[in-house]
C-alpha angles and dihedrals in degrees: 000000000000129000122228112233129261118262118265109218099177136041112229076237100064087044105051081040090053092042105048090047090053105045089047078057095051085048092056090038110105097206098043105020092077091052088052100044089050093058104035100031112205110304103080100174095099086053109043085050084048090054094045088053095048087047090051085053096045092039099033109015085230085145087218085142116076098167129110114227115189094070088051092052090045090065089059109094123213095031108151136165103266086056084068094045090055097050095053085051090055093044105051090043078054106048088041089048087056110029143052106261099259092053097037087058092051095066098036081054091055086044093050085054094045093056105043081052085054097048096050092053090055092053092048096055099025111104088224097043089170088077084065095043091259126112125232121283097228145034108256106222096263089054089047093064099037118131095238089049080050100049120100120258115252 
């Protein structure tokens, strides 16, 4: 028995065409174009294929992306929350900018869920995870000895 195919929500037109517009928008913006320029450089077209590719696979679960990106994302230094906030900014002006509203809120969904993935990888592994609305992994030794950590359960 066959299955039927998964939906394609998306064209690889509409995604290249998404990807390339917001992307030109991170470049131009003055609080995440230099993040981005630090760790891209100049030349974008690996990672504008690379992003295609990731957006295929979200949209379309082509599984044309095989990276993992929250290591990636964990080299880069200065990320905070509000980065993320910004981006998500730039990215749903963008999508509504460019597609009907159905389809515009599909991918912002899908956005909304990347980076709160993103974010809670960078809690798990920052030094100061309340920044990212986390608390810290692990007791420092103060906090170890504390009367209240010391105290029995009731």
């Amino acid at each position: 028995m066959e299955r039927e195919p998964l939906p394609h929500y998306a064209t690889d037109d509409q995604i290249e065409t998404l990807v390339a517009t917001f992307y030109a928008r991170i470049r131009k913006d003055p609080e995440l174009g230099p993040i981005f320029l630090a760790a891209i450089g100049e030349d974008w077209t690996a990672h504008l294929k690379t992003m295609c590719d990731f957006w295929s696979s979200v949209m379309n679960t082509t599984g044309r992306y095989k990276g993992t990106p929250i290591p990636a994302h964990l080299k880069l230094r200065g990320i905070e929350p509000r980065h993320f906030e910004r981006w998500l900014k730039l990215f749903s002006e963008t999508a509504h900018g460019l597609f009907d509203a159905r389809l515009a809120a599909m991918f912002v969904v899908r956005a909304e869920r990347i980076a709160e993935s993103l974010k809670l990888g960078f809690a798990f592994h920052a030094e100061h995870p309340e920044i990212w609305g986390g608390s810290p992994r692990f007791k420092t030794s103060a906090a170890a000895s504390s009367p209240e950590t010391d105290a029995p359960s009731r």
